[in-house]
VEXTORMI-832997 format. One line per 8 residues: their letters; for each residue y, z, x of N, C-alpha, C. Coordinates in Angstrom, 3 decimals. Atoms other than C-alpha are relative to their C-alpha. Example, Ala and Ser with C-alpha at 12.3 -4.5 7.8 and 13.67 -1.06 7.14 Angstrom:
as	-1.190 0.000 0.890 -4.500 7.800 12.300 1.200 0.000 0.900 ~ -1.190 -0.060 -0.820 -1.060 7.140 13.670 1.090 0.730 -0.770
END
This chain:
xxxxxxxx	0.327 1.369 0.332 105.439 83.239 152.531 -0.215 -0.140 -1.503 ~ 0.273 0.255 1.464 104.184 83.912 149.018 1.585 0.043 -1.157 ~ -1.607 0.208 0.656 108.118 84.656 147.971 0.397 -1.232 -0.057 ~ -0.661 1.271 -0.651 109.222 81.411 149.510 -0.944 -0.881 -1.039 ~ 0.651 0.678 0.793 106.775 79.364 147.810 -0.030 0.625 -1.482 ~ -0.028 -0.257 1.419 106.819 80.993 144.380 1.674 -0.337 -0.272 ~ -2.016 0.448 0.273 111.003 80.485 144.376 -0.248 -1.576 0.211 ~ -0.028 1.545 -0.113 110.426 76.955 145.596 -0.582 -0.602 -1.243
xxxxxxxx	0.692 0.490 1.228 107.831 76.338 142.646 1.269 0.531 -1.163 ~ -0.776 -0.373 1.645 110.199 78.366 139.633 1.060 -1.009 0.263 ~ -0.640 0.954 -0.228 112.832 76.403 141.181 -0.060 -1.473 -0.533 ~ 0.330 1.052 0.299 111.407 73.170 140.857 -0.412 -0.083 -1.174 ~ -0.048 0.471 1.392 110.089 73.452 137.555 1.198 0.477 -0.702 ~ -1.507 0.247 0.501 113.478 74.411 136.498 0.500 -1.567 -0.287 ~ -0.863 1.296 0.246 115.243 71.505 137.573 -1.060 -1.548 -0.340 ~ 1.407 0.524 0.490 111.599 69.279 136.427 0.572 -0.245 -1.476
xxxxxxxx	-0.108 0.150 1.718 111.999 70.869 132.630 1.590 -0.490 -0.007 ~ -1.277 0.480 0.533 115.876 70.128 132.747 0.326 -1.769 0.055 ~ 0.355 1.406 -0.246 115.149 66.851 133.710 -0.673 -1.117 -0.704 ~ 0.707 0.719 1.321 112.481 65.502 131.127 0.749 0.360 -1.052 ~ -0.270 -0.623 1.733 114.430 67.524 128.371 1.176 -1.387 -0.063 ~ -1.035 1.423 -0.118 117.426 64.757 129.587 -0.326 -0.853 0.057 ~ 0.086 0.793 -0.422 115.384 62.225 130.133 -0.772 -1.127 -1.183 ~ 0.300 0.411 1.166 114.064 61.438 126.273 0.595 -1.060 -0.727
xxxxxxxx	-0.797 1.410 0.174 116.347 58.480 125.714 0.226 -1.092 0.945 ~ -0.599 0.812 -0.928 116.515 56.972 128.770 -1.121 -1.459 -0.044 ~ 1.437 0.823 0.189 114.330 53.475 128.718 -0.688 0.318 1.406 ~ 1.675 0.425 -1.339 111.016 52.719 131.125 0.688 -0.177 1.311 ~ -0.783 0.085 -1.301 111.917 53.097 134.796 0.911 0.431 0.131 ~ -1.505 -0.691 0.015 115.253 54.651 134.394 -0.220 1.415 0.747 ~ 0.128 -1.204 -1.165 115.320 56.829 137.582 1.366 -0.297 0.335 ~ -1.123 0.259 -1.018 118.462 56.937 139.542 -0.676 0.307 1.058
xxxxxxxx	0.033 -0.253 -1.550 118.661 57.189 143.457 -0.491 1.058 0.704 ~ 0.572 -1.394 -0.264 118.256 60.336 144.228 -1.192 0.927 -0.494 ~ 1.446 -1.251 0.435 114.901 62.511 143.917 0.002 1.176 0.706 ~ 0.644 -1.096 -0.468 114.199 66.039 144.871 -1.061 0.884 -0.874 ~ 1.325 -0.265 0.189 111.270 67.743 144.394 -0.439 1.272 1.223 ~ 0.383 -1.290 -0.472 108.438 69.962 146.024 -1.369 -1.297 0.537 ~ 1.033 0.387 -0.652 105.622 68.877 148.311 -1.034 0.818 0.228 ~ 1.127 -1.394 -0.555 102.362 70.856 148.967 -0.474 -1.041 1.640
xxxxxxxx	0.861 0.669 -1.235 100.452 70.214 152.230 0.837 0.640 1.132 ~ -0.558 -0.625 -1.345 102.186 70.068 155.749 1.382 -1.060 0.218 ~ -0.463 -1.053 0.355 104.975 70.719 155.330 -0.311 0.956 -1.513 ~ 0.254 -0.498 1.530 104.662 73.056 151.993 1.870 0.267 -0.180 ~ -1.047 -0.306 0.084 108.606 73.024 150.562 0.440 -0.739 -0.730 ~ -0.335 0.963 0.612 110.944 70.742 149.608 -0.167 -1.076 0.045 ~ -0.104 1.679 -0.233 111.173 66.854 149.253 0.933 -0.398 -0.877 ~ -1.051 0.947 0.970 113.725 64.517 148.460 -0.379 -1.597 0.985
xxxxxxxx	0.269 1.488 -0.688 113.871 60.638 148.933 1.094 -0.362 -1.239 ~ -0.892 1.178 0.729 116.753 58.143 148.366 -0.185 -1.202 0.301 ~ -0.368 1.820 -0.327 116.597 54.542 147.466 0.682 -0.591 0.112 ~ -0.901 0.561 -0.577 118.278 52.546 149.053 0.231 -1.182 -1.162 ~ 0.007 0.710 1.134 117.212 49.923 146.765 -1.205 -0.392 -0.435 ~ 1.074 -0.211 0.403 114.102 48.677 145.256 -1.317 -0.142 1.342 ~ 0.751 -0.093 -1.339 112.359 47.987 148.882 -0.057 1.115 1.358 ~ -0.047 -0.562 -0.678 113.651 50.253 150.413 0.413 1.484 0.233
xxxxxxxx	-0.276 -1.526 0.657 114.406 54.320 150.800 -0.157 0.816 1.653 ~ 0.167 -0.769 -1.315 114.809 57.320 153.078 -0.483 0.840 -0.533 ~ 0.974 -1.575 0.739 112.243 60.619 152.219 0.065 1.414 1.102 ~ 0.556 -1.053 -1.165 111.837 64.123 154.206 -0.293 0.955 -1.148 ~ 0.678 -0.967 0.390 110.882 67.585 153.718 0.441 0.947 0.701 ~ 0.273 -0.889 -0.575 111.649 70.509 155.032 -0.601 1.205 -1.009 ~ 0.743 -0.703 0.916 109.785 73.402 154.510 -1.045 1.235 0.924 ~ 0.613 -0.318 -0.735 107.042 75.606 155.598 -1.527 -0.763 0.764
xxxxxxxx	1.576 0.467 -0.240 103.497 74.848 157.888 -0.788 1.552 -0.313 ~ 0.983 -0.783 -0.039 100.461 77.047 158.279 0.838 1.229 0.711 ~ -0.400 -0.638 -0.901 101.352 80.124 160.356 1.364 0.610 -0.229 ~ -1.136 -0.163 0.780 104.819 80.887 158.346 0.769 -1.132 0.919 ~ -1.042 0.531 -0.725 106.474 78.287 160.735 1.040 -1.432 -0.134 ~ -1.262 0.681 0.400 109.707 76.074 160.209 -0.916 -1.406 -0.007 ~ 0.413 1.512 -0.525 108.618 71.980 159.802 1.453 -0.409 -0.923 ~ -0.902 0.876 1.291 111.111 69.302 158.607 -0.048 -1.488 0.681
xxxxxxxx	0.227 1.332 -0.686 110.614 65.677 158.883 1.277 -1.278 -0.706 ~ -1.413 1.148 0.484 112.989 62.666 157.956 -1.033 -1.545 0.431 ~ 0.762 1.380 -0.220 111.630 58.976 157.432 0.628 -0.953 -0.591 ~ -0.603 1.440 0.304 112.769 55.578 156.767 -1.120 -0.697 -0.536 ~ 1.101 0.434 0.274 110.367 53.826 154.468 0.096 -1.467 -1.245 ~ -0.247 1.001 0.483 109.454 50.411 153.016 -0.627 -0.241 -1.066 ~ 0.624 0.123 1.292 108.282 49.955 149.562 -0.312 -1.275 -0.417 ~ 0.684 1.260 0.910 105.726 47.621 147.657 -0.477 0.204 -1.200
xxxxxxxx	0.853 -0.139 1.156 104.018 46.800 144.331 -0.936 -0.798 0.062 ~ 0.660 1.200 -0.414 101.130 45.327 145.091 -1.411 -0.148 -0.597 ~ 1.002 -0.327 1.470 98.951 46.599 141.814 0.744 -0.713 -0.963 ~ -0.553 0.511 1.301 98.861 45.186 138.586 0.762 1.488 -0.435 ~ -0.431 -0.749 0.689 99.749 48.583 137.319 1.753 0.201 0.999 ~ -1.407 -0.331 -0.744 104.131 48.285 138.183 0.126 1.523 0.296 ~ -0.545 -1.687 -0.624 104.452 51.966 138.150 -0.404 0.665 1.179 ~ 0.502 -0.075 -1.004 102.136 52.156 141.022 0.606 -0.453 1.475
xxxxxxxx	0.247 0.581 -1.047 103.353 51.701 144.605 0.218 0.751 1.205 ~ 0.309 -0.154 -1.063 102.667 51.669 147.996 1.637 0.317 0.825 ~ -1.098 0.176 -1.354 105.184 52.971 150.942 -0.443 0.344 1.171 ~ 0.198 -0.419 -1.619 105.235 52.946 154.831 1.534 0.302 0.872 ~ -0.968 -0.091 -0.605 107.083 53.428 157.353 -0.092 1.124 0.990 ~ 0.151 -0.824 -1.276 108.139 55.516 160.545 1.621 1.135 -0.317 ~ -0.883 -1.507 -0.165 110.667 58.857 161.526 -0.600 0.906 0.909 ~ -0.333 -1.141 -1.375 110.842 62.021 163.460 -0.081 1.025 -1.003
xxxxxxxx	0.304 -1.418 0.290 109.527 65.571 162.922 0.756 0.784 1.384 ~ -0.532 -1.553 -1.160 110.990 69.029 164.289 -0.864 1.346 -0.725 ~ 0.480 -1.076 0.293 109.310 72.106 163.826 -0.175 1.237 1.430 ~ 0.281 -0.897 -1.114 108.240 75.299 165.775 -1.342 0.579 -0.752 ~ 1.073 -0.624 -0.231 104.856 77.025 166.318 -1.184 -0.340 -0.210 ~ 0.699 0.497 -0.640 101.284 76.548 166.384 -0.577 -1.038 -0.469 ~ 0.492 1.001 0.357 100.274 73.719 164.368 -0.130 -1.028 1.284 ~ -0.067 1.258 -1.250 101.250 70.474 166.931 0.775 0.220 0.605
xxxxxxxx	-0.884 -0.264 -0.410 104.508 72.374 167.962 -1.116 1.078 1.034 ~ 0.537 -0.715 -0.369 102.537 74.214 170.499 0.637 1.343 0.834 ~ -0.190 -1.777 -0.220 104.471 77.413 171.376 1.501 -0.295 -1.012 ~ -0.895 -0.354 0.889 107.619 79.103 169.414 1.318 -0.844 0.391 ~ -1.233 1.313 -0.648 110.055 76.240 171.111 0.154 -0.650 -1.006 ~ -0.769 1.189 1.812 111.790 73.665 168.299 -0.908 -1.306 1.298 ~ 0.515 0.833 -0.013 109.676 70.818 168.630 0.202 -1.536 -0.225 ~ -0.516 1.333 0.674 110.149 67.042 168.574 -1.006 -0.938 -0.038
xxxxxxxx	0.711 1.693 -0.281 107.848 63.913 167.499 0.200 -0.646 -0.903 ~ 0.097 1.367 0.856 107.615 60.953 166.059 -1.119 -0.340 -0.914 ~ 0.722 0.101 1.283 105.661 59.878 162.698 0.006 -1.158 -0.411 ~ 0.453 1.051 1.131 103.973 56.931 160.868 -0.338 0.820 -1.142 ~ 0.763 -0.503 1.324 103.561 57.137 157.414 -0.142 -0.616 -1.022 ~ 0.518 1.077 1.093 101.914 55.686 154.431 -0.816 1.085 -0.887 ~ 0.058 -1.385 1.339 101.847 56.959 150.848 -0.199 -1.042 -1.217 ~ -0.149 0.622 1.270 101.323 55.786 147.025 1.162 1.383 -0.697
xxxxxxxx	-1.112 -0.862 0.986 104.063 56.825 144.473 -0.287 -0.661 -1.203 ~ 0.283 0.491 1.605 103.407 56.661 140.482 1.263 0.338 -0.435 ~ -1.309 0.028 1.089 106.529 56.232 138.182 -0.789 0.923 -1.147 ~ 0.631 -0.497 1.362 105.803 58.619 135.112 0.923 -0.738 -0.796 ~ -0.264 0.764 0.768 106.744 56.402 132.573 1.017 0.782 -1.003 ~ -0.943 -1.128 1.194 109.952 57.141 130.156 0.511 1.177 0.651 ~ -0.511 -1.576 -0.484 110.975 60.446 132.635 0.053 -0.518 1.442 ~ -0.708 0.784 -1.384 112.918 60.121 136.026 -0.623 1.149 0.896
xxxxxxxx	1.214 -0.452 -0.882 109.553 61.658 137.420 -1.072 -0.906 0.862 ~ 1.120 0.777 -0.400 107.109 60.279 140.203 -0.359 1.377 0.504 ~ 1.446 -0.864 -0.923 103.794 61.762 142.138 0.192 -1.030 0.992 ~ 0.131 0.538 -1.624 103.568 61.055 145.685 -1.367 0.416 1.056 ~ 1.287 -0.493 -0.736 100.571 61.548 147.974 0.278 -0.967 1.601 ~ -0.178 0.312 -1.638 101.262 60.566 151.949 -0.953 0.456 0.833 ~ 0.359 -0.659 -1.604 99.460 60.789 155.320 0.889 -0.513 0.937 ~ -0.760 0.905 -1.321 101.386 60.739 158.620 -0.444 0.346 0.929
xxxxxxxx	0.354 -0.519 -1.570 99.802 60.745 162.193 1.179 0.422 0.855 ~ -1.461 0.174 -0.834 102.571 62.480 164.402 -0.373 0.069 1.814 ~ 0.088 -0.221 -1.934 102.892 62.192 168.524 1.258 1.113 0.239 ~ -0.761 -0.779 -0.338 104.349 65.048 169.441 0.739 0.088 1.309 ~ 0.169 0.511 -1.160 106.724 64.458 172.287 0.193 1.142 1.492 ~ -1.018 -1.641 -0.557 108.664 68.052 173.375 -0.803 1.177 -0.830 ~ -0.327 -1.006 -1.562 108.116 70.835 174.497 -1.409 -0.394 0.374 ~ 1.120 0.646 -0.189 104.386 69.263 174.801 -0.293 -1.011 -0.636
xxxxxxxx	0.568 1.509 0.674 102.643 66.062 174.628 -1.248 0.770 -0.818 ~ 0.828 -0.179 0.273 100.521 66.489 171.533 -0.131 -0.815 -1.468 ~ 0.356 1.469 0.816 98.902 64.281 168.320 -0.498 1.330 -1.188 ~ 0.498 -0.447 1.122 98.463 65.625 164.772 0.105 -0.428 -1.054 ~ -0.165 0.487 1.868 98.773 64.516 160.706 0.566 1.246 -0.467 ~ -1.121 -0.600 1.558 100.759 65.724 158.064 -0.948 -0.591 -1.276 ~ 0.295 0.170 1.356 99.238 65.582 154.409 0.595 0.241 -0.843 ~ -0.775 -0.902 1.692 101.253 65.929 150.773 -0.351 -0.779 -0.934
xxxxxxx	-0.290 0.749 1.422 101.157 65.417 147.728 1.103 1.093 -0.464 ~ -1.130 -0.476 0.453 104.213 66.271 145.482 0.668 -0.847 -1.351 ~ -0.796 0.709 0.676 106.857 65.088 143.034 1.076 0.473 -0.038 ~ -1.195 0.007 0.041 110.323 64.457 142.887 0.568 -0.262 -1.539 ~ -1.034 0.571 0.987 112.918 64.147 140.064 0.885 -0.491 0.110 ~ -0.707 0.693 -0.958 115.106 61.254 140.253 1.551 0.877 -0.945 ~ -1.716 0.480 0.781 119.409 61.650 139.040 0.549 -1.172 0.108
END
């Protein structure tokens, strides 16, 4: 586990520093579509999220949980600004988790449930960087009925 997560981190600040070093001319807000990134929490791995457009976007993760075991989730989510500060905003929205073992997946079987979720995302200003912080309650539906949360925080880099 400590391999996996130390490659995921050098990784990510790789493509991070190659990213701000490009991103010194670009004006305020100038993200493109695409973000990937790194999440801590549950899952611990990757993250990416594409916008669809300014309301709207798709995010997941795969990655690891507690216990070394597989998670990866996928979500459809709806975006607001609903602070004075624009770089600030709110998203929700619903999707579907798979994973295996003992977190909410309760034995070594591939797992299936369903997920709400609701998060703030900060624009770093001038760099096609945000911070993200999410909770999602999931209902787990296969290979057992069972109920748990997901927590992250993270950041993506957009292209």
């Amino acid at each position: 586990m400590r391999k996996t997560s130390l490659s995921i981190g050098v990784v990510t600040l790789l493509i991070i520093g190659v990213a701000v070093c490009n991103a010194q001319n670009r004006p305020q807000y100038a993200q493109g579509r695409m973000g990937i990134g790194f999440v801590l929490g549950e899952p611990t791995g990757i993250a990416w999220k594409y916008r669809i457009d300014p309301a709207h976007a798709v995010d997941g993760a795969i990655g690891i949980s507690p216990y070394n075991q597989f998670r990866m989730h996928v979500d459809y989510l709806w975006q607001s600004r609903p602070f004075e500060e624009r770089n600030l905003a709110v998203h929700y929205g619903a999707g579907v988790a798979l994973g295996s073992g003992r977190t909410y997946f309760s034995s070594r079987e591939v797992g299936f449930g369903i997920r709400g979720v609701v998060g703030l995302n900060y624009l770093i200003r001038n760099t096609p960087l945000d911070l993200f912080l999410e909770a999602a309650p999931i209902i787990v539906l296969t290979p057992t009925s069972d109920m748990g949360a997901d927590v992250g925080f993270g950041a993506r880099v957009y292209f």
